[in-house]
N, C-alpha and C positions, 0 to 999 in steps of 0.2 A: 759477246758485247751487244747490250741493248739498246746502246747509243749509236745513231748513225751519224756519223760527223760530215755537218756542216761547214765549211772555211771562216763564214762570220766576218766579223772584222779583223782584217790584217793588223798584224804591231809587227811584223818582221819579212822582208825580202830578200832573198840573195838571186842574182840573173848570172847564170852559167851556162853553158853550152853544150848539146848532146850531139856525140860523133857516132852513125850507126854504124853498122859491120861495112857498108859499102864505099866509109869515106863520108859520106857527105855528113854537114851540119846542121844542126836548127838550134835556135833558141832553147832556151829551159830557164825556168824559171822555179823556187823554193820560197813556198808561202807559208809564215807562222802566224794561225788567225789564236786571238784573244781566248784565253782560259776559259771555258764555262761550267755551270754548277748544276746542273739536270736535278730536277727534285729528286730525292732519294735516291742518290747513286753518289760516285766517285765525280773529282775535278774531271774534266775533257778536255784537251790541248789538240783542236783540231788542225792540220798541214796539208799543203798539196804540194803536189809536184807537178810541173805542165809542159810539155812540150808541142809543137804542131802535129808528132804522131801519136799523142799518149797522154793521159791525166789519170794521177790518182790522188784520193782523200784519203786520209789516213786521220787515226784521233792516238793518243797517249795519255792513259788516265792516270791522274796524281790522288793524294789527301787532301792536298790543297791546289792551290792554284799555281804556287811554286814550284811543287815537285813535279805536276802535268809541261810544266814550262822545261823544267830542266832534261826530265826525261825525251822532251819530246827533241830537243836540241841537240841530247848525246846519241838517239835512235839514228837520225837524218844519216849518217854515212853508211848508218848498215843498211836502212830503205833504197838510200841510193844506188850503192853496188850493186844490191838483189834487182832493182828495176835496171841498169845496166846491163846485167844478164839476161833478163829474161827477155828484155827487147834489142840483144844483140849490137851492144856501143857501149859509150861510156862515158862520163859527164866529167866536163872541164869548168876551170875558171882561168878565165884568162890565159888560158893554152897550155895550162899544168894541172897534173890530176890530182891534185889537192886542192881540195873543196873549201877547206877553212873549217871543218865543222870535228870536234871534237869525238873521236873514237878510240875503242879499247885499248888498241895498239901506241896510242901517243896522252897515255892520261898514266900519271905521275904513278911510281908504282907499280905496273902491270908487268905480268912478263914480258 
């Protein structure tokens, strides 16, 4: 990937909660910044995720500015859980671990 993704302008938020291994809480936050067109390449759909111990950027490239949007919407649960694990917790909304965000497991169809 030879786009290094920027967050840009926000068009989408969700504020959810990160519980580490030891119990305690912090904030978390899911940032969907606006589609971009890099000369010569693919759409960018850059995202972050932020916590008080941890941020990361992420991009999801589309054809267009559509498919960078949708893929990047359907990716978030898998980002999620992987950053879950890797930093030892696991992200709530509102005190339940469904995130709201569309994945393999609940999309029409799937096994």
């Amino acid at each position: 990937m030879d786009y290094q993704p920027v967050l840009g302008k926000v068009v989408a938020i969700r504020h959810l909660e990160f519980v580490g291994s030891t119990g305690v809480s912090e904030p978390a936050v899911v940032q969907v910044g606006e589609p971009v067109h890099p000369a010569g390449g693919p759409w960018w759909c850059p995202y972050q995720v932020k916590t008080q111990s941890f941020e990361r950027t992420f991009a999801m490239a589309g054809e267009d500015s559509m498919q960078a949007l949708i893929l990047t919407v359907h990716v978030l649960s898998t980002e999620l859980k992987a950053l879950a694990r890797q930093h030892h917790g696991v992200f709530k909304q509102h005190g339940e671990p469904d995130l709201g965000f569309p994945d393999m497991h609940n999309i029409e169809g799937q096994p």
